[in-house]
N, CA, C and O atoms as a DFTB+ gen file, in Angstrom:
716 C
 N C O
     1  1       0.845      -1.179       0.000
     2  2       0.000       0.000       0.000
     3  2       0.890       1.242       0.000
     4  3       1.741       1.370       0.880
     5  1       0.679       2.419      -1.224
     6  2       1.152       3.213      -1.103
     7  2       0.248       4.283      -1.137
     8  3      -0.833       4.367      -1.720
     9  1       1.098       5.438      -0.125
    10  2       0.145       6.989      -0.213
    11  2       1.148       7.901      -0.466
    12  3       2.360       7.851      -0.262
    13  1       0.051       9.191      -1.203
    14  2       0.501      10.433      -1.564
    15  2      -0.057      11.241      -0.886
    16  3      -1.234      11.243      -0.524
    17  1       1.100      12.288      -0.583
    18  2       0.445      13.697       0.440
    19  2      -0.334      13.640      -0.600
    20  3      -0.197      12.636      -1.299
    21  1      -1.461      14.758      -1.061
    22  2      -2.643      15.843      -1.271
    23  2      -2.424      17.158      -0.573
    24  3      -1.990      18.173      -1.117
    25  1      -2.756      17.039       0.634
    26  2      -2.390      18.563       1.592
    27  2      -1.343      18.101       2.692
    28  3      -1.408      17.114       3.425
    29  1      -0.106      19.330       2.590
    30  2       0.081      18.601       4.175
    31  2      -0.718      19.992       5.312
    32  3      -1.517      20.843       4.922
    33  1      -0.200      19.834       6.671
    34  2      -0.693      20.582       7.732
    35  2      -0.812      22.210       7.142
    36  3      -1.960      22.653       7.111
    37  1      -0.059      22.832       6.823
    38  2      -0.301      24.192       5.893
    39  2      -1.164      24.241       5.298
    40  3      -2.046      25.089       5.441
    41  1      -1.157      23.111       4.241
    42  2      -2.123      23.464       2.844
    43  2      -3.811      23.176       3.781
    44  3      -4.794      23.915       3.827
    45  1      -3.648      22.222       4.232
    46  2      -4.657      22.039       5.454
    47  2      -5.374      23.226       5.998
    48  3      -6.584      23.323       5.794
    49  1      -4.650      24.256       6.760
    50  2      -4.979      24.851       7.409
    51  2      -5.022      26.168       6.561
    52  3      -5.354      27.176       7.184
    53  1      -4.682      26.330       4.994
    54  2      -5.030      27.506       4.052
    55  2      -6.218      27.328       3.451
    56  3      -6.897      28.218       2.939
    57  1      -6.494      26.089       3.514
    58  2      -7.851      25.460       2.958
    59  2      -9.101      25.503       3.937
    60  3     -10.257      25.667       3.548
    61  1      -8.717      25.336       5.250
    62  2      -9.638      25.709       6.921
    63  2     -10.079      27.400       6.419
    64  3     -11.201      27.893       6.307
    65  1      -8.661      28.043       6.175
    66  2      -9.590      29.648       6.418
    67  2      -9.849      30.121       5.169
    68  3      -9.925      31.349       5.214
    69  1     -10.054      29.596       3.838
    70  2     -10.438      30.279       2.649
    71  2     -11.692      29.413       3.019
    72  3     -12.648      30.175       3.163
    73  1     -12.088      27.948       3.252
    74  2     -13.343      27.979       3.527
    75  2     -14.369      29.064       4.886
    76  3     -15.454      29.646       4.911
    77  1     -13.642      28.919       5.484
    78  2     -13.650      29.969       6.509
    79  2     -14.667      31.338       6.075
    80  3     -15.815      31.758       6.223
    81  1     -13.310      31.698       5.414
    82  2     -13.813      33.033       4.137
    83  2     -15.021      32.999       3.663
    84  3     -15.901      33.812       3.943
    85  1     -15.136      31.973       2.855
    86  2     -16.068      31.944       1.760
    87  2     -17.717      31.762       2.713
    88  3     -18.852      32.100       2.374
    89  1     -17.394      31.328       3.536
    90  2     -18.347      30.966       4.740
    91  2     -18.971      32.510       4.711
    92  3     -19.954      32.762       4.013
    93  1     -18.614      33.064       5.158
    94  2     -18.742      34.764       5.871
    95  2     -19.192      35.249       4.832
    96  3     -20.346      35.653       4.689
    97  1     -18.265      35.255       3.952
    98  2     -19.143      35.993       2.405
    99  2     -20.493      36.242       2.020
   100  3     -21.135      37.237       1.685
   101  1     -20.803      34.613       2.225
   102  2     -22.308      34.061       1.775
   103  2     -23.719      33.952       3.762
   104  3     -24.898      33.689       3.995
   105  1     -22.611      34.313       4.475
   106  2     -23.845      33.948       5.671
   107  2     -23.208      35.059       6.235
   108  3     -23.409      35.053       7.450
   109  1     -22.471      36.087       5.851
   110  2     -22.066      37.042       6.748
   111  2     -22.149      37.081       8.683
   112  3     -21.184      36.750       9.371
   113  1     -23.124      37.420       9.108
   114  2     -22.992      37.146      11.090
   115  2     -23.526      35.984      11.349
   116  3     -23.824      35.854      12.536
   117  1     -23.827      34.830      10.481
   118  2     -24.525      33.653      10.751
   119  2     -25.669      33.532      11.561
   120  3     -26.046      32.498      12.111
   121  1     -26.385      35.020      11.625
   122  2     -27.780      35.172      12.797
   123  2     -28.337      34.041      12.270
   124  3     -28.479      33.156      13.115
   125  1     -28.824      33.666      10.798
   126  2     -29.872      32.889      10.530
   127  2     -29.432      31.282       9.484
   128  3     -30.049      30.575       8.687
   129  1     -27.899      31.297      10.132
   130  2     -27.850      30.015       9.502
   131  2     -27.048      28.972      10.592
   132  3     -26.756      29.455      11.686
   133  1     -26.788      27.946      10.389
   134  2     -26.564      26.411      11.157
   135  2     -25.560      25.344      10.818
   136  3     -25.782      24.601       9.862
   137  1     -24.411      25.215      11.579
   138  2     -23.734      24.046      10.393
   139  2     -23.707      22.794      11.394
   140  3     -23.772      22.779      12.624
   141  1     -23.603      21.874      10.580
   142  2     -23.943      20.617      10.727
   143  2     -22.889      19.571      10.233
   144  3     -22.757      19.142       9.087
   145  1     -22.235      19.285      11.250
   146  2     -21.284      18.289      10.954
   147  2     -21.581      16.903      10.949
   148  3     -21.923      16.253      11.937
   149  1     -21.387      16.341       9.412
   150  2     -22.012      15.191       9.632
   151  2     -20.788      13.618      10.221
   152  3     -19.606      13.425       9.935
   153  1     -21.425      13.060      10.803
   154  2     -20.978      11.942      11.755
   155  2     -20.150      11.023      11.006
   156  3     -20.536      10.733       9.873
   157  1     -18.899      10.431      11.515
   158  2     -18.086      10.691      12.410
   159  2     -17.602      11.801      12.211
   160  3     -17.595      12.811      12.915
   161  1     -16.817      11.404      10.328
   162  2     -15.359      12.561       9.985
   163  2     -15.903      14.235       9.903
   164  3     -15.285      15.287      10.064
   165  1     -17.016      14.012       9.651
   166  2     -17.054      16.020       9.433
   167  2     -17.244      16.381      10.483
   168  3     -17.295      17.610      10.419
   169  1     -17.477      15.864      12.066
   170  2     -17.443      16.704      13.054
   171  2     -15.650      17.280      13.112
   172  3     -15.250      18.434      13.264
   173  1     -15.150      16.497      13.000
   174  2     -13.685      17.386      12.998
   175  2     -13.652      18.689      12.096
   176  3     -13.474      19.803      12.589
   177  1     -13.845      18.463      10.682
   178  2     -14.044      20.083      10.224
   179  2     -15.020      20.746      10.630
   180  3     -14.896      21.971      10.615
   181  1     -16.153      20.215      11.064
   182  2     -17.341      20.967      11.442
   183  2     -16.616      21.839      12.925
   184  3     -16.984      23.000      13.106
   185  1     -15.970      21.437      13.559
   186  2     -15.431      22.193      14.684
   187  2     -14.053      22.829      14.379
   188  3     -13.699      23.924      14.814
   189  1     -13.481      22.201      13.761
   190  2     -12.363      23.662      13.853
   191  2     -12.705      24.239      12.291
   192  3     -11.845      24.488      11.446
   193  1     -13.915      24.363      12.146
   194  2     -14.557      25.564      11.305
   195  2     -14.859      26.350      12.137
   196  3     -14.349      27.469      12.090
   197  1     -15.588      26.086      12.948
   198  2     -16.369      26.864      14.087
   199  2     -14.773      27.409      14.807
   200  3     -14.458      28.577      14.583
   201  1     -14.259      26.940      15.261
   202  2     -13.067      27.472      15.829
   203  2     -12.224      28.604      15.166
   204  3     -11.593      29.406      15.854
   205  1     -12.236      28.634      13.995
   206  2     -11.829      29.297      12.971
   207  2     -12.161      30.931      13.247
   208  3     -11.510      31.932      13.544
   209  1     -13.645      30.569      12.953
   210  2     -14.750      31.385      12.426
   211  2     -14.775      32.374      13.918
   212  3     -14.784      33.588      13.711
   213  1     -14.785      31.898      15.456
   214  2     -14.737      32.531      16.317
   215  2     -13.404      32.774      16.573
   216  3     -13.232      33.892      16.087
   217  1     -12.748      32.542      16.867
   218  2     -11.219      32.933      17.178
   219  2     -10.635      33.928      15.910
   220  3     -10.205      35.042      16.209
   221  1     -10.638      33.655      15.041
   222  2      -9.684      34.964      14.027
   223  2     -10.963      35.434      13.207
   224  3     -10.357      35.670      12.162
   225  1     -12.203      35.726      12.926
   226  2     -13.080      36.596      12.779
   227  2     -13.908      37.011      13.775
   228  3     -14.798      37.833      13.554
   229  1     -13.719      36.549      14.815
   230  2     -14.395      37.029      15.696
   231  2     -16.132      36.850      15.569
   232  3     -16.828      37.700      16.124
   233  1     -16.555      36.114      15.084
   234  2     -18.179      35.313      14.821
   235  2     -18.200      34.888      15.947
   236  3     -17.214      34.366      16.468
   237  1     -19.863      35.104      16.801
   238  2     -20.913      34.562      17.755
   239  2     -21.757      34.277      17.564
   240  3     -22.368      34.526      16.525
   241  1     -22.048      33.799      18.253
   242  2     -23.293      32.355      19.028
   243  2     -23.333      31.382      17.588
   244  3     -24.371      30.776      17.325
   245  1     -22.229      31.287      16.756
   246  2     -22.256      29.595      15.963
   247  2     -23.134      28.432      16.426
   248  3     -22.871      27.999      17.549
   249  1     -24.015      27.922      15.830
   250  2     -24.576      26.937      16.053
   251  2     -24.620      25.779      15.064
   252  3     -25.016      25.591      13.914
   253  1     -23.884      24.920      16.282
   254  2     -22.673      23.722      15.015
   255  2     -24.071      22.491      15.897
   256  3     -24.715      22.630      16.937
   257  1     -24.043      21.528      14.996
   258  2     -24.401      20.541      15.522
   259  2     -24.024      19.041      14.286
   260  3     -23.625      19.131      13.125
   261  1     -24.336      17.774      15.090
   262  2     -23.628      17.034      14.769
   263  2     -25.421      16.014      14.266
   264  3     -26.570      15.930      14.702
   265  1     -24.587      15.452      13.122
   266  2     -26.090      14.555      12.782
   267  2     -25.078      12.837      12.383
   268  3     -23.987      12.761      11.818
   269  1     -25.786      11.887      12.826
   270  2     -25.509      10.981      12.871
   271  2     -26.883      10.165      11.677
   272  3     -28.105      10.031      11.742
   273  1     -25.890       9.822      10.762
   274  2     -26.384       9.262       9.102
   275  2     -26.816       7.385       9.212
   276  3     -27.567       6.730       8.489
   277  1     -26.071       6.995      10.292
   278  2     -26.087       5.613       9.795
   279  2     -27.192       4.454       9.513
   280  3     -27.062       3.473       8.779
   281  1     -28.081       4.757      10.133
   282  2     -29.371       3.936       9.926
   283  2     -30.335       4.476       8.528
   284  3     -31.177       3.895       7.843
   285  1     -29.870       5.594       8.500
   286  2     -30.755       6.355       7.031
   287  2     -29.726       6.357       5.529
   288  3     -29.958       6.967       4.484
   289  1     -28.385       5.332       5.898
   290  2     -28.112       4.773       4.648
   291  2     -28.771       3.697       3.629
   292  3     -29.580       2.844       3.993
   293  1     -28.348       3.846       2.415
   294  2     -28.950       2.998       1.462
   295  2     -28.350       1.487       1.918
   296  3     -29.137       0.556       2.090
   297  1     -26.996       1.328       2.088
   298  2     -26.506       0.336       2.311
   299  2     -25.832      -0.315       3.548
   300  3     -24.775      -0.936       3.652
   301  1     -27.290       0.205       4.933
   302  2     -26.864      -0.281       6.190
   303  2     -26.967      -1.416       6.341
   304  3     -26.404      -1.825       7.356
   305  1     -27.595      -2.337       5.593
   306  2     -28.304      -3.549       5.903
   307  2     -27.581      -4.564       5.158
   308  3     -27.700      -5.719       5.567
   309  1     -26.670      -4.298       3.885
   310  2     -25.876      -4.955       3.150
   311  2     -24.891      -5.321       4.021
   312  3     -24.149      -6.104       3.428
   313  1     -24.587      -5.167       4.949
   314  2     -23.094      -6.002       5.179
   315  2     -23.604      -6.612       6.436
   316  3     -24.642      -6.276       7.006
   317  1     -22.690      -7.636       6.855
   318  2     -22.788      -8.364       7.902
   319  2     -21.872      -7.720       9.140
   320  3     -22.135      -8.236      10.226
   321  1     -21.141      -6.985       9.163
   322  2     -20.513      -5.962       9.977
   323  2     -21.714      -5.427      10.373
   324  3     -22.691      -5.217       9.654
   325  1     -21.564      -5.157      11.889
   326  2     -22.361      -4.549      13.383
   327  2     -21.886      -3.188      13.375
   328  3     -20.734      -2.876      13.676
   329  1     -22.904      -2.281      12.982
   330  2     -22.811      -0.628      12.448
   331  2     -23.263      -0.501      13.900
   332  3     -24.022      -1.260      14.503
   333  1     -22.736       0.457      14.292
   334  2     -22.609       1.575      15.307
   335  2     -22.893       2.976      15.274
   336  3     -21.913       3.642      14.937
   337  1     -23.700       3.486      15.465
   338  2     -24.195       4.676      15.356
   339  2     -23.770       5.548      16.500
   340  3     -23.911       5.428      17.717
   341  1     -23.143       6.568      15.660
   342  2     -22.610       7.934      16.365
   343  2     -23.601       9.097      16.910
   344  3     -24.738       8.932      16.467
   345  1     -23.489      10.074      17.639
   346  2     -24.244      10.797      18.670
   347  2     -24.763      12.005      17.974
   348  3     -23.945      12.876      17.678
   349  1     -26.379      12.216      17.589
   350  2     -27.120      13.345      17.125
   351  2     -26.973      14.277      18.067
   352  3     -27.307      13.864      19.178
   353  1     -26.626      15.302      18.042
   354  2     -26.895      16.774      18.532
   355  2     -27.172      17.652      17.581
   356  3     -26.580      17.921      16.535
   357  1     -28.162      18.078      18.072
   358  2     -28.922      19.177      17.077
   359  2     -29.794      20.405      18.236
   360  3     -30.901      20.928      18.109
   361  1     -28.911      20.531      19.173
   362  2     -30.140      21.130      20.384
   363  2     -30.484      22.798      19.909
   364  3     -30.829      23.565      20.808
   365  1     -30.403      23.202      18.809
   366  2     -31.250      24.568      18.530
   367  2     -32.474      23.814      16.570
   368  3     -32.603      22.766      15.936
   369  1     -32.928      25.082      16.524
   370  2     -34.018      24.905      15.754
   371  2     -33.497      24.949      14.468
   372  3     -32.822      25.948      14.217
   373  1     -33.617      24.238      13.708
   374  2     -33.044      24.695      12.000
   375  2     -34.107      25.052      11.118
   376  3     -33.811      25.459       9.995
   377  1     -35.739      24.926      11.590
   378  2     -36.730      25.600      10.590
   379  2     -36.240      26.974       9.929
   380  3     -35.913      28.014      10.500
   381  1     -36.268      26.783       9.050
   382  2     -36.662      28.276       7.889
   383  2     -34.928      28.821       8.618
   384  3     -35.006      29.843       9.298
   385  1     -33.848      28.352       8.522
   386  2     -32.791      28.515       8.863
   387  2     -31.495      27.883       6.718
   388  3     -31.646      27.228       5.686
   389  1     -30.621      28.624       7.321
   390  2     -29.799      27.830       6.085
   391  2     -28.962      27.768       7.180
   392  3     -28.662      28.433       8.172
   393  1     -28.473      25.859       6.186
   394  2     -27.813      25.068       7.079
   395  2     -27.009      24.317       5.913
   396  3     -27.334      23.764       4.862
   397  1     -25.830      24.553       6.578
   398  2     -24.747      24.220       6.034
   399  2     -24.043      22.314       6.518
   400  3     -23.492      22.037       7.583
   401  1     -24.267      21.510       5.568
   402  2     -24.133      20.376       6.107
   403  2     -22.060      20.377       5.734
   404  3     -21.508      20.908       4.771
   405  1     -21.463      19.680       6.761
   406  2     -20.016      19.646       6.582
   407  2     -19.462      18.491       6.812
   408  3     -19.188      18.083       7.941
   409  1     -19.243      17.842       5.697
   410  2     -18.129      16.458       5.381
   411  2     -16.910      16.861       5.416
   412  3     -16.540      18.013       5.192
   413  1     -15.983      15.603       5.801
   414  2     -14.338      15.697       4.719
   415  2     -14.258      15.325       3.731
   416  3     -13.507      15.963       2.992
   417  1     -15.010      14.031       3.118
   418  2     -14.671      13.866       1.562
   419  2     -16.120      13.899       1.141
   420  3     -16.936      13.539       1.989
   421  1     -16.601      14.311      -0.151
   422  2     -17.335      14.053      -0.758
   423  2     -17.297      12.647      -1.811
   424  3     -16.606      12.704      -2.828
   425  1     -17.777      11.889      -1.613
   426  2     -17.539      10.604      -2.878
   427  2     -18.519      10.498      -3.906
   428  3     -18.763      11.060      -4.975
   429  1     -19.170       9.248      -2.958
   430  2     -20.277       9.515      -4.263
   431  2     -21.446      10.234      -3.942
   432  3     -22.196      10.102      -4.909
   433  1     -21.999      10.947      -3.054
   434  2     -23.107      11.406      -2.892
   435  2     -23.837      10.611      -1.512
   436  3     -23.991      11.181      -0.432
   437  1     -24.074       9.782      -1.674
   438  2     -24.571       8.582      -0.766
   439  2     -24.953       8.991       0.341
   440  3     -26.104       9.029       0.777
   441  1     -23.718       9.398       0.963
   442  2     -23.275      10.270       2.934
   443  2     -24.353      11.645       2.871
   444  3     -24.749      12.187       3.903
   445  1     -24.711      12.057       1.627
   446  2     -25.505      13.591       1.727
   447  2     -26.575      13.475       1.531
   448  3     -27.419      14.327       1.807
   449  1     -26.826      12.237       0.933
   450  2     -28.730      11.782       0.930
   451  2     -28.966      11.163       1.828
   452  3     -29.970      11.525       2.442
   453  1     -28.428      10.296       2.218
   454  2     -28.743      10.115       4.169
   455  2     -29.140      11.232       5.086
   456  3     -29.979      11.228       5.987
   457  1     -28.247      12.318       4.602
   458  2     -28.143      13.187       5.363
   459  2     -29.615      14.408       5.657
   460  3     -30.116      15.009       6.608
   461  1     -29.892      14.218       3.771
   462  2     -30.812      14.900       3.520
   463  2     -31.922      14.268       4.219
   464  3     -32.955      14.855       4.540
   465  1     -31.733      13.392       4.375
   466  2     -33.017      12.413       4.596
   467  2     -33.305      12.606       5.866
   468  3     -34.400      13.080       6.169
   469  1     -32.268      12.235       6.930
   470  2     -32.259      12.085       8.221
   471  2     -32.358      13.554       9.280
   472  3     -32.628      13.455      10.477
   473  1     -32.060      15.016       8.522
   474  2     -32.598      15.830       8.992
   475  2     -33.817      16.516       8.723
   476  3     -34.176      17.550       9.287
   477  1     -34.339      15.996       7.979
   478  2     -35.713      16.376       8.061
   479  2     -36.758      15.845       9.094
   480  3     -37.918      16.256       9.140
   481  1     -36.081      14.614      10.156
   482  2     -36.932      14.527      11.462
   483  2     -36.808      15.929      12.214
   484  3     -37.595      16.087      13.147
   485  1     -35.946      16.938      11.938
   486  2     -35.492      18.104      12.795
   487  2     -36.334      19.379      12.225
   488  3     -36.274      20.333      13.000
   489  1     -37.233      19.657      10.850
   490  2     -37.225      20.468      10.713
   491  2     -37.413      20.509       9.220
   492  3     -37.098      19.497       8.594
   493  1     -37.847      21.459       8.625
   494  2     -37.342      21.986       7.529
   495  2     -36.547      23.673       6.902
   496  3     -36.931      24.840       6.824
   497  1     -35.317      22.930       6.578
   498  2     -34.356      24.355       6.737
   499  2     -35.077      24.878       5.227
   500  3     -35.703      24.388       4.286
   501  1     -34.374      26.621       5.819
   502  2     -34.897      27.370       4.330
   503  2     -33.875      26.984       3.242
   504  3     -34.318      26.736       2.120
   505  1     -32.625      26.914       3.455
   506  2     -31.710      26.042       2.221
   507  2     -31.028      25.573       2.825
   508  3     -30.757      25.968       3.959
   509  1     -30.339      24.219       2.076
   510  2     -29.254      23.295       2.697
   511  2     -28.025      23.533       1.424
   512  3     -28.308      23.468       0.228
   513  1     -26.726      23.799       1.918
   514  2     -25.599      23.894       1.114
   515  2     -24.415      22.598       1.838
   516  3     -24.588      21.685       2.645
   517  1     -23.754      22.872       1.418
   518  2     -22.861      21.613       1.457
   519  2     -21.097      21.835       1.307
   520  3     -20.407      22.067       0.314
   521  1     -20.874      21.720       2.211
   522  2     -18.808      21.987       2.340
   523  2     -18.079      21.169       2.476
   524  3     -18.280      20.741       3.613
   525  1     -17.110      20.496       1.912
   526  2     -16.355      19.448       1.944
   527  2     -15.393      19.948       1.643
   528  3     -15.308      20.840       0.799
   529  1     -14.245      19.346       2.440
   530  2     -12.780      19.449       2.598
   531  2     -12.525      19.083       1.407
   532  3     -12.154      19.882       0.547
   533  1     -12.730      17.539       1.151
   534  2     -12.182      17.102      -0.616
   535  2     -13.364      16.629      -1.020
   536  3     -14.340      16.217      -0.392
   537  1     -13.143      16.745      -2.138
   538  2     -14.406      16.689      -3.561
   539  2     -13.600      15.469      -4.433
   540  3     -12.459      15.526      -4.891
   541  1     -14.344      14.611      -4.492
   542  2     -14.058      13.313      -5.234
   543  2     -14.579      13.540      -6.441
   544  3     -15.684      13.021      -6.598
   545  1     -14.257      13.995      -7.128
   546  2     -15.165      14.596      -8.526
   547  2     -15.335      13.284      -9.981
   548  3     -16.181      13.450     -10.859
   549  1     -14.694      12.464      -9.975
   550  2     -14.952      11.520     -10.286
   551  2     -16.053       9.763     -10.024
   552  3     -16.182       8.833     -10.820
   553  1     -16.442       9.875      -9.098
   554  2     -16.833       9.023      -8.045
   555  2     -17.979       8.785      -7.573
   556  3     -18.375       7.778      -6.985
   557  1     -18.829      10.276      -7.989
   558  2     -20.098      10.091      -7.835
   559  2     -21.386       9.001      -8.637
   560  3     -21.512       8.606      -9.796
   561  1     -22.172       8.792      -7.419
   562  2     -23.354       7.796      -7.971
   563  2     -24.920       9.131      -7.854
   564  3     -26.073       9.053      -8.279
   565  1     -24.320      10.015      -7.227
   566  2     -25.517      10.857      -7.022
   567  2     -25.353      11.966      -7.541
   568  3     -24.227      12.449      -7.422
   569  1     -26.580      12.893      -8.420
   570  2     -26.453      14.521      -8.871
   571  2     -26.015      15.109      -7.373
   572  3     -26.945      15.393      -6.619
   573  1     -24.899      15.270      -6.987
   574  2     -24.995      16.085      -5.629
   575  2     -23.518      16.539      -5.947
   576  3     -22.657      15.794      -6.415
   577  1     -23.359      17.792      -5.642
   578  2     -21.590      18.487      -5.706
   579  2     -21.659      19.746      -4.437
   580  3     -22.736      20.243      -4.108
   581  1     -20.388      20.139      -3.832
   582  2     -20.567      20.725      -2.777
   583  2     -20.621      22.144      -3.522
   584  3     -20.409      22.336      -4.720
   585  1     -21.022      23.298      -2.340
   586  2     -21.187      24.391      -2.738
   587  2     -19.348      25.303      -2.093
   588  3     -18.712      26.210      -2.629
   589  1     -19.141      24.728      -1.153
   590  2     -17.751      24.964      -0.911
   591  2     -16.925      23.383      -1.136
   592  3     -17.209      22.202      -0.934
   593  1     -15.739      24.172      -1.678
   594  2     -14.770      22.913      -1.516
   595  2     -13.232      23.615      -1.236
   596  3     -12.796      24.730      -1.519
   597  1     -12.515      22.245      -0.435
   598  2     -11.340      22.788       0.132
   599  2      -9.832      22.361      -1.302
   600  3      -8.794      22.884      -1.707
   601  1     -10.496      21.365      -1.516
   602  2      -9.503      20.845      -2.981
   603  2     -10.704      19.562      -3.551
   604  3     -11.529      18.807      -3.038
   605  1     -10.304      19.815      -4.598
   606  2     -10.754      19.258      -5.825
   607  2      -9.672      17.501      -5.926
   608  3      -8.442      17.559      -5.916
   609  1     -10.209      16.517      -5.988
   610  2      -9.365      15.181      -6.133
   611  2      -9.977      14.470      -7.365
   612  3     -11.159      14.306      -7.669
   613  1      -8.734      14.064      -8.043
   614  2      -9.225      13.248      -9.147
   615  2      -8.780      11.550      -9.126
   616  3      -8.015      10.979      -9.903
   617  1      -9.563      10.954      -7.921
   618  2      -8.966       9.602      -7.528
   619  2      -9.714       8.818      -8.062
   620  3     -10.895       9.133      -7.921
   621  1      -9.491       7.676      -8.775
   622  2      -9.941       6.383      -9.697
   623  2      -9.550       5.200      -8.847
   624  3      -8.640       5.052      -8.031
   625  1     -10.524       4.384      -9.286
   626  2     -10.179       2.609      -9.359
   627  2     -10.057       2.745      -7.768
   628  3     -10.909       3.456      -7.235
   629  1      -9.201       2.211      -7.041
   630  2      -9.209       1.467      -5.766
   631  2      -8.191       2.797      -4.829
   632  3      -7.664       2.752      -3.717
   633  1      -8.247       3.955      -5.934
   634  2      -7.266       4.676      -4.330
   635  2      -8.536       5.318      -3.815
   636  3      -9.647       5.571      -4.283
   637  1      -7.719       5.528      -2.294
   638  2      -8.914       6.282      -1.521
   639  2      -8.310       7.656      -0.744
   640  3      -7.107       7.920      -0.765
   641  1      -9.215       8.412      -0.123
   642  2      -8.780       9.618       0.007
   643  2      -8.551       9.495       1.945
   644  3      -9.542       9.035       2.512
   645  1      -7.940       9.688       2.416
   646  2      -7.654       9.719       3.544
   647  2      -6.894      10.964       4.299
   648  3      -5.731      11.358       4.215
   649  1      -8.125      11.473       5.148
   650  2      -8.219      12.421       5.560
   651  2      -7.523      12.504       7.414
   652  3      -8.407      12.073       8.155
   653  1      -6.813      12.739       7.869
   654  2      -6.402      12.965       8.997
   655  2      -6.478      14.305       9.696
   656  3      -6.156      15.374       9.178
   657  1      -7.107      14.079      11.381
   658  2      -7.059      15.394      11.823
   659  2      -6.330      15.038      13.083
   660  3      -6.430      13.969      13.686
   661  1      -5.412      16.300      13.481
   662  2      -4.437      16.321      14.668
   663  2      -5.510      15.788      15.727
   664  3      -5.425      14.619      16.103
   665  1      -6.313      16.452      16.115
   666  2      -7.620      16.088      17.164
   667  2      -7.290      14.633      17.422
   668  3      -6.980      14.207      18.534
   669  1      -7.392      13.766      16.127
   670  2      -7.611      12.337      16.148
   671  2      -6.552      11.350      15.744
   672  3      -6.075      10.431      16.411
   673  1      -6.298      11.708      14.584
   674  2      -5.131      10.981      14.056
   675  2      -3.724      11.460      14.194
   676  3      -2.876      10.767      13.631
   677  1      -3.177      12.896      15.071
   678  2      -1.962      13.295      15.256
   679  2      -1.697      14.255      14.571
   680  3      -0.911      15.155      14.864
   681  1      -2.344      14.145      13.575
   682  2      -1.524      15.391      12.164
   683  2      -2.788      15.896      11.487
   684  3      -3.889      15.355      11.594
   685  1      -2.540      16.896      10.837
   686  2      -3.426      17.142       9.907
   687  2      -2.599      17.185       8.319
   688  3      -1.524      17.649       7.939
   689  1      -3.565      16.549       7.751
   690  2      -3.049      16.153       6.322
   691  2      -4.087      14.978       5.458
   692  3      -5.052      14.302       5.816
   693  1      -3.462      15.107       4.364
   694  2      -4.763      14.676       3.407
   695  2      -3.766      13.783       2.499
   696  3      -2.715      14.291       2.110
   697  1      -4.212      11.997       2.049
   698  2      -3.529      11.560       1.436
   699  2      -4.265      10.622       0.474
   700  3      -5.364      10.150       0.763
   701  1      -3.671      10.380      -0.605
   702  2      -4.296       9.511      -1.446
   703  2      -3.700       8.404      -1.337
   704  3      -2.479       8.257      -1.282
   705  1      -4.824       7.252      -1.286
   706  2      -3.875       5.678      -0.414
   707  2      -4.139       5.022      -1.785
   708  3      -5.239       5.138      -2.325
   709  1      -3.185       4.372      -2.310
   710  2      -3.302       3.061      -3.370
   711  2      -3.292       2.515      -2.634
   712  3      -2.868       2.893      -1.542
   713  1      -3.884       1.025      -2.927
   714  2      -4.319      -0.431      -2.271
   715  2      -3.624      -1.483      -3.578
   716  3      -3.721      -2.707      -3.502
């Protein structure tokens, strides 16, 4: 098995505050919008977005919450592996709100129609947009593409995109794994 950087910790963290940026642009004081990190890997960007966003722009009362996808996949029931479901928090209102759902990779779509699916027990937001660290732009099974992206990947056949955050894995950095 071999891997290639993609980002290391720099490119990482130039890619954290131009999304950052682009964030503010489009929701300016975030009075009336919501982000939503979806379960496991996007709670890591979903929070040091938020960390971002308050510490060097100085943005309040962020309201990040975490949605847990796994039972509202297409393909929970296909494997014989014992799925484990990660922890919903959603404790403010997202009606008639824009809400920003936040992955690390985008693949094929799959992870964002769950997603779509599974927050609508919460509500119905006034728009849902979509931010991903990496964009698998090849890979998709679904019309779905993010509205922010941190880099663009053009990975085929059996490599995969592997995303690391200091929080969890020690480092931050982004790699493409051949198998």
């Amino acid at each position: 098995m071999s891997q290639k950087v993609l980002l290391n910790a720099t490119e990482v963290h130039i890619a954290l505050q131009r999304l950052a940026c682009q964030l503010i642009e489009n929701h300016d004081t975030f009075e009336n919008t919501v982000l939503i990190g979806i379960q496991p890997r996007g709670v890591f960007l979903a929070e040091r977005l938020k960390s971002i966003l308050e510490s060097d722009y100085k943005m309040k009362d962020l309201k990040l919450g975490y949605l847990d996808i796994t039972f509202y996949r297409d393909d929970f029931r296909r494997s014989n592996k014992i799925l484990e479901a990660n922890k919903t928090k959603i404790d403010f209102v997202i009606e008639d709100k824009k809400l920003v759902f936040i992955d690390d990779v985008l693949y094929t779509g799959r992870s964002i129609r769950s997603a779509l699916t599974a927050v609508q027990s919460f509500g119905r937001p006034m728009e849902i947009e979509l931010l991903t660290l990496i964009d698998r732009r090849f890979s998709r099974h679904l019309p779905i593409q993010p509205d922010y992206r941190g880099r663009q990947v053009d990975a085929i056949g059996d490599e995969k995109v592997k995303v690391c955050w200091k929080e969890q894995d020690g480092e931050d950095a982004v790699y493409l794994v051949n198998n």
